[in-house]
C-alpha positions as CSV (number, residue, x, y, z in Angstrom):
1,X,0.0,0.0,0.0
2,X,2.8,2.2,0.7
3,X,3.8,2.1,-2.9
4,X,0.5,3.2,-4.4
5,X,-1.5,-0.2,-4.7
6,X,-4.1,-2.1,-2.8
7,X,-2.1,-4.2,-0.8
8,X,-3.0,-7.6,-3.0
9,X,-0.1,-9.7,-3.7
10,X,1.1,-10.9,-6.9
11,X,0.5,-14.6,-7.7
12,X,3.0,-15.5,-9.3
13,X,4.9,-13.6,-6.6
14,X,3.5,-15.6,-3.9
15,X,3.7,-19.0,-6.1
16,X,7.4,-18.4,-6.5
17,X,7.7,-18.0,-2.4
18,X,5.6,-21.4,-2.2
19,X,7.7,-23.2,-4.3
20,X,11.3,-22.0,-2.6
21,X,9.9,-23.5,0.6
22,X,9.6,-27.2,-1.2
23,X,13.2,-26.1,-1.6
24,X,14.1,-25.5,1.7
25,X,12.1,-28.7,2.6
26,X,14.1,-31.0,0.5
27,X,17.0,-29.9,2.8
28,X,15.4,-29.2,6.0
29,X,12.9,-31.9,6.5
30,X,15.1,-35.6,5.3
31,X,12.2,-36.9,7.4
32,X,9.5,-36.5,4.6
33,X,8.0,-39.0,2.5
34,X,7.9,-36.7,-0.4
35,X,11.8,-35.8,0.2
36,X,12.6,-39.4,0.9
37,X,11.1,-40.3,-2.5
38,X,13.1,-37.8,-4.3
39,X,16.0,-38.6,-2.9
40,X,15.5,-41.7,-3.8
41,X,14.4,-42.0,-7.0
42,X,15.9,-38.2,-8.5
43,X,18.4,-37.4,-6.6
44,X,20.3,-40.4,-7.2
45,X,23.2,-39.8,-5.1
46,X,23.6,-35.7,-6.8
47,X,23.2,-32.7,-4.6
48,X,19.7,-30.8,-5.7
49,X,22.1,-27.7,-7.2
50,X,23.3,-31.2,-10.0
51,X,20.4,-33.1,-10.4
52,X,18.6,-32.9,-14.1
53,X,15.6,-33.3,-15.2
54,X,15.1,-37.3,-16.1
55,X,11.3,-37.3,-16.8
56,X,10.4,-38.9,-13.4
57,X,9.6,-35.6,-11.7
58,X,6.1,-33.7,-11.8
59,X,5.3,-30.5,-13.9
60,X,6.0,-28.8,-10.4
61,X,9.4,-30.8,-9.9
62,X,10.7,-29.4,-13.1
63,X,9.7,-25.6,-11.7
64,X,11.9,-26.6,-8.9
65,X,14.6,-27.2,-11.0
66,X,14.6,-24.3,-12.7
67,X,14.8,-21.9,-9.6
68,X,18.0,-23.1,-8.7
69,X,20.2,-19.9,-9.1
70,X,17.5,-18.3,-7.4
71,X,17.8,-20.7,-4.2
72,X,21.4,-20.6,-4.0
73,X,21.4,-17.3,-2.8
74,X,18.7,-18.1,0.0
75,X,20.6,-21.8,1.5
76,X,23.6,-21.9,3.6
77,X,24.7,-24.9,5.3
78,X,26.0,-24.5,9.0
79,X,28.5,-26.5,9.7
80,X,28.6,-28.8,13.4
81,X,30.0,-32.5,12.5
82,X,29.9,-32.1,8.8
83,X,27.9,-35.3,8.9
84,X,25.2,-34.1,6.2
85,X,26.8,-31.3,4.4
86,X,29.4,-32.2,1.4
87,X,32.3,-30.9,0.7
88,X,32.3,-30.2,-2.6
89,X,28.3,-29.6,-3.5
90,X,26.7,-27.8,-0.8
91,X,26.5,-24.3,0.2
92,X,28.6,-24.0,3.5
93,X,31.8,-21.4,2.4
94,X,30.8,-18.0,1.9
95,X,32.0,-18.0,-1.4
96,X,29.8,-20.6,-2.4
97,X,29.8,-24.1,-3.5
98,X,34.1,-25.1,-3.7
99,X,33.1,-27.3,-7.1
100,X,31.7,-24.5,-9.2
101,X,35.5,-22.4,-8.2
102,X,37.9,-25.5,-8.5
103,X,36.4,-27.4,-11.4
104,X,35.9,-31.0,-11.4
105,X,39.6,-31.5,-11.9
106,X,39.7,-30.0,-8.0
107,X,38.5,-33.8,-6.4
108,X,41.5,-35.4,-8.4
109,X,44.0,-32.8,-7.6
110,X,42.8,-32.7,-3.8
111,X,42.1,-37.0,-4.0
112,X,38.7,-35.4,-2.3
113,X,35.3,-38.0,-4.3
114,X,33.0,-35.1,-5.2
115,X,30.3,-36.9,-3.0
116,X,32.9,-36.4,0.1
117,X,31.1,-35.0,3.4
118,X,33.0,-32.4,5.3
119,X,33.5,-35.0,8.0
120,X,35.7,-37.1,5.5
121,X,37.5,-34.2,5.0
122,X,38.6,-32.9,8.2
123,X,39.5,-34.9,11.5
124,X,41.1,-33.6,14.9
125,X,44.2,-32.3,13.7
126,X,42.5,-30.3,10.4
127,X,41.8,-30.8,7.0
128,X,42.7,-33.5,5.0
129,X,43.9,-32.9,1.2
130,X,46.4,-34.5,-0.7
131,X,49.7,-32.8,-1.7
132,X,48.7,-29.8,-4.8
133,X,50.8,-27.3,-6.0
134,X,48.6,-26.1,-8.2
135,X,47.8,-22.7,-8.0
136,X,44.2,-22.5,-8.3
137,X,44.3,-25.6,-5.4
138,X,46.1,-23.8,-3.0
139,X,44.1,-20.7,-3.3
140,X,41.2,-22.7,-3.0
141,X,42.4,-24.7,-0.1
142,X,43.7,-21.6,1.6
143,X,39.8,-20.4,1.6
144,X,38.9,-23.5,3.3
145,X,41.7,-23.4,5.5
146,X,40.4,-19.9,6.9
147,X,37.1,-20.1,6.9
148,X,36.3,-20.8,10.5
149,X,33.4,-22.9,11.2
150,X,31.2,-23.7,14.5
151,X,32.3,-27.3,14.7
152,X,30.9,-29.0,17.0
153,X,30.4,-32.8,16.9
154,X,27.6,-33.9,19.1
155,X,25.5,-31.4,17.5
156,X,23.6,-31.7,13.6
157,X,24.9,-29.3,10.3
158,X,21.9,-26.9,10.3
159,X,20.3,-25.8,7.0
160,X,19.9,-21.7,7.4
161,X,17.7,-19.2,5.1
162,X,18.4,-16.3,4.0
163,X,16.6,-13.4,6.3
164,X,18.2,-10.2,5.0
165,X,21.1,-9.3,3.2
166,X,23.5,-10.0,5.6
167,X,21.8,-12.2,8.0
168,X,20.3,-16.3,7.7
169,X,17.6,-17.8,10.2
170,X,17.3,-21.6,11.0
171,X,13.6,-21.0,9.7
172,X,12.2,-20.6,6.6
173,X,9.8,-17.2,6.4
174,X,7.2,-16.7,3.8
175,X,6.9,-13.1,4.7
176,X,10.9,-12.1,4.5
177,X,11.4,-14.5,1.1
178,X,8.2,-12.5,-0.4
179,X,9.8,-9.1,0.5
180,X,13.2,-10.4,-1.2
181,X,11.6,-11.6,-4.5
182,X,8.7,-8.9,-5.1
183,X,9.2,-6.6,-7.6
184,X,9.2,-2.9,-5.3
185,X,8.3,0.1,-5.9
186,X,9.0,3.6,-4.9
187,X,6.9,5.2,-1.7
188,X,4.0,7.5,-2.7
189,X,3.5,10.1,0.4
190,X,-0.3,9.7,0.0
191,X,-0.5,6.6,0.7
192,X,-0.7,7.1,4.6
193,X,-3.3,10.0,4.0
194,X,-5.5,7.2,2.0
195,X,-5.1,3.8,4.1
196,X,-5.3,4.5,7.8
197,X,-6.6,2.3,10.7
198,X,-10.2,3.8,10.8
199,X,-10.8,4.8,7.0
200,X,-13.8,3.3,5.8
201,X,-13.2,0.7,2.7
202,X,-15.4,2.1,0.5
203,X,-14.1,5.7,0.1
204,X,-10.6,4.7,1.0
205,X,-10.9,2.8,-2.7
206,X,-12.5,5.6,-4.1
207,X,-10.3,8.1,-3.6
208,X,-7.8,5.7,-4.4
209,X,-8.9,5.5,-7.7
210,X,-9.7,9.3,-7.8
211,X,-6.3,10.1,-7.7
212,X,-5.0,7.6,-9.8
213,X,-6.9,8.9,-12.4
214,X,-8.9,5.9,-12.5
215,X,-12.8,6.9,-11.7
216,X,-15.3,6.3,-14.5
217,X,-16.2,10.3,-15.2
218,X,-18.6,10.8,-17.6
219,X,-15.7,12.7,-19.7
220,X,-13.9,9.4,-19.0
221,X,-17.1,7.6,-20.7
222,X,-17.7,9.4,-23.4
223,X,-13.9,8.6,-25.1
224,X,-15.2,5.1,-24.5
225,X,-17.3,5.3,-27.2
C-alpha cells in the first residue's frame, strides 16, 4: 500500500515464495515421505544444485529445477560435525559451492570424491587434502583453510535461510522470502493519507482510484465510445 496499490499480492509472486519452501524442505525436513522419495528415486546420489531433469519428476518438480540460481542465494549450510553437508556440493563457504570455483579437476587434484562429506574431509588435527601445488588448489584450499566454522560434533549441520542481506535464520519465512523476491516500488507520500486504521473501505478505494486517475467520469465515458 505504501507504494500506491491495494495491498494484493502478486500470484506469481506468492507462487514463487511457495515453491522456494519445497526447496528448503528437501533440505530441512530428510524426514518426509515426499523428500525421501526424491532422494531416492531423483536425486540419485547428486546434490539438488546437480540433479537434471530425467522425466520422473512432476510439472512442479521441473519448476523446482529451474529456480535453482534463485535458491542458492537463500541456502547456507551451518556446519557442526559435517555429517550431512558435502564438501564439494553444498552451500557452506561464503563463497559458495568449492566445485563451481575449483572445477571438477579440484576432487582429483585434492584426492577429495565429489560426494565427500565435510567429516571425511577434516578430523582432529584439520583438513585432510592430498599434496597440490597447483595454484588455483592452493588458493582454493587456503579459503577452506580460513574459513572458520562452528564445529561441534555432538550437534547436527543446520540448513539456514536467507533473512536479510546480511543475516540467515534456521527458519524458513514466507513473509521475508516475499519481500526479497517482489518486484518494489518507490513510496507515494499519500499513501498514509488514504489507508489509515479507521478509513472506511469504501471511500478509502475511491479516492484511491480518484487520484489515480482511474474513476469512471462521464468525460472518461464518453472517449469510451
Amino acid at each position: 500500500m505504501q507504494e500506491g496499490g491495494l495491498g494484493v499480492r502478486s500470484i506469481a509472486e506468492v507462487s514463487l515464495v511457495f515453491s522456494l519452501k519445497l526447496i528448503w524442505c528437501l533440505f530441512s525436513e530428510p524426514h518426509s515421505l515426499w523428500v525421501r522419495w526424491v532422494k531416492q528415486y531423483i536425486f540419485l546420489r547428486e546434490s539438488f544444485w546437480d540433479v537434471r531433469d530425467t522425466g520422473l519428476g512432476s510439472w512442479i518438480w521441473r519448476k523446482l529445477l529451474k529456480l535453482c540460481t534463485l535458491a542458492k542465494q537463500f541456502v547456507r549450510m551451518e556446519v557442526h560435525n559435517g555429517q550431512n553437508v558435502r564438501f564439494w556440493t553444498d552451500i557452506w563457504h561464503p563463497q559458495g559451492r568449492l566445485i563451481e570455483l575449483s572445477g571438477e579437476i579440484g576432487t582429483l587434484k585434492l584426492g577429495v570424491t565429489r560426494t565427500a562429506l565435510i567429516c571425511d574431509v577434516r578430523n582432529e588435527t584439520g583438513w585432510v587434502f592430498r599434496r597440490c601445488r597447483d595454484g588455483q588448489m592452493r588458493e582454493l584450499i587456503n579459503l577452506v583453510e580460513t574459513h572458520r566454522m562452528e564445529e561441534n560434533t555432538h550437534l547436527q549441520d543446520v540448513v539456514l535461510w536467507r533473512k536479510n542481506e546480511t543475516e540467515f535464520c534456521k527458519h524458513f519465512s514466507t513473509a521475508k522470502t516475499w519481500h526479497r523476491i517482489r518486484t518494489h516500488g518507490p513510496s507515494k507520500e499519500w499513501s498514509k493519507v488514504i489507508w489509515f486504521m479507521f478509513g472506511v473501505p469504501r471511500f478509502t478505494f475511491i479516492t484511491w482510484l480518484a487520484i489515480r486517475n482511474m474513476l469512471s467520469t462521464g468525460e472518461r465515458m464518453r472517449s469510451w465510445g
